[in-house]
Structures are given as C-alpha cells and as structure tokens.
N, C-alpha and C positions, 0 to 999 in steps of 0.2 A: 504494500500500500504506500503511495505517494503520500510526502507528506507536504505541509506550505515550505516547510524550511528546505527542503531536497531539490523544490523548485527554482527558490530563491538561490539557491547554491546553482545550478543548472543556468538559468537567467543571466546569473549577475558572470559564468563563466562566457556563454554568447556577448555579453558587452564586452568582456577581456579581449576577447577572440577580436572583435569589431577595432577594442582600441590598438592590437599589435596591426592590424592591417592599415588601419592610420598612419600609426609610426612608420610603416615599410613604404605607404604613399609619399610621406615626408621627406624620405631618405631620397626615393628619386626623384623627386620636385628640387630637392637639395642641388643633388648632382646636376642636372637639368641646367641649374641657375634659373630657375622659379621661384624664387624667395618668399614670394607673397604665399604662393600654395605650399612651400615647406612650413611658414610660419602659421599660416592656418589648419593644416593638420598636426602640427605639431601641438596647438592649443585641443583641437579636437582628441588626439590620443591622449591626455589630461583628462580630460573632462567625461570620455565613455569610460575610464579606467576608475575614477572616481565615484562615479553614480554606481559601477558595478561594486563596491565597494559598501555605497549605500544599500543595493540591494539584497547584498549578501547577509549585513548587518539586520535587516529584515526591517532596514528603515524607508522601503520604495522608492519609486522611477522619481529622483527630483526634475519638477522643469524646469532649470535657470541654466545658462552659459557662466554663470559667476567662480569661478575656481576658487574663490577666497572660502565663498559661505560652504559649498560643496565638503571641502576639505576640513574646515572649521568645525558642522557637523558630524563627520567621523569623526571627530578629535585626532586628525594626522601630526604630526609632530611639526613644529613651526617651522623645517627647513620644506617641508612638502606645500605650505597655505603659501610659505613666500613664491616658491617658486611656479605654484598655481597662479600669483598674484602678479607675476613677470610675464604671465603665458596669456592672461583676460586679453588684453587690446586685440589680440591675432585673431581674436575669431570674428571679430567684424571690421577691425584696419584693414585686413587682407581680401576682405570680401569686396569691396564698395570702390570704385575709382576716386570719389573725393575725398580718401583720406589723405593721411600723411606718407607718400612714396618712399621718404628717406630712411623708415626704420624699416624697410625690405631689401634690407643688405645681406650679406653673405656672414658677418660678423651674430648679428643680431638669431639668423636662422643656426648659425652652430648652438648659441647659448639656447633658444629656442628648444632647438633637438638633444639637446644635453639633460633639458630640464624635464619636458617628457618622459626621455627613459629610465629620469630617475622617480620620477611620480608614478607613472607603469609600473616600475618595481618593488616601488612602493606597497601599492596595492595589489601586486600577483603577490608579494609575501604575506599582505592579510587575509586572502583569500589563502592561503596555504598548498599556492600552484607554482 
C-alpha cells in the first residue's frame, strides 16, 4: 500500500531529476556562450531542487520563483539562502530583452553554475540521493 509520504519521496525525486536536466541545459548554454540561458537555468536548477526539497519534507509544491523564502522555509543553512539569493535576478533578467545585458557575462554565469550545483547538492543530500 502506497502511502502520502512514499509519494512525496517519489514526486519530490521527479523534481530532482527535472533540476539535474537544468543544470546539464546550463552547462551547454555555458559552452555555447548563451549566458543569458546558462544564467537562467542555472536559477531554474535552484529552484526545482529546492521545492523538491519542500516536497519531500511533506511541506508541498511552493509557487514562488523566490530562492531566499524557498530555502528559508527548509531551514537550509545560510550559505545555501545566500547563494539562492545571488541566483533570484536570472530567472527573469534572463528572460525579458529590457533588462540589464551587462550581468550576462561569462564571469557572472560561472559563479551562477557554481552556485546551482552547490544548492543541487545541497538538496540531493536531504533527500538522501
């Protein structure tokens, strides 16, 4: 018999799954020199890794883009909310042509894809994957 908690473990592993395929988008938008699409899924792999996180906890699907509150609510450790909190601008700077072009550099998307994989792993370790 199924239980809520088996699904929620199950669920919040598909969001994992979802945020590594992020990260691997990132990597070649990277190479590419598409800074803007490395930068915005590198916020993306943040933020599905997180909410799986949430779900796992059996706290459900948050719907915000906010990495600060996301992170905040698991109680992740403050080097995880900062660097959630370095990662918020990319999911809509990157998106929109009138933002600001000049943080779509090559600089910015390393620190970007650095911070991802350490949030990712963050929560593949609370998830215990």
């Amino acid at each position: 018999m199924t239980n809520e908690k088996d699904i929620g473990k199950v669920e919040s592993l598909v969001w994992i799954k979802k945020a590594e395929s992020d990260l691997r988008k990132a990597k070649i938008l990277f190479q590419a020199e598409e800074y803007d699409g490395a930068l915005f899924y590198s916020q993306q792999t943040a933020e599905k890794a997180l909410k799986a996180v949430h779900i796992y906890l059996g706290l459900g699907l948050i719907k915000t883009h906010e990495l600060g509150s996301l992170s905040r609510r698991i109680k992740a450790p403050k080097n995880i909310q900062e660097k959630g909190i370095l990662l918020n601008p990319y999911e809509s700077f990157s998106r929109y042509p009138d933002k600001n072009d000049e943080i779509f550099d090559k600089e910015s998307s390393i620190d970007a894809l650095k911070y991802s994989q350490e949030v990712l792993e963050w929560c593949k370790q609370q998830l215990k994957i």
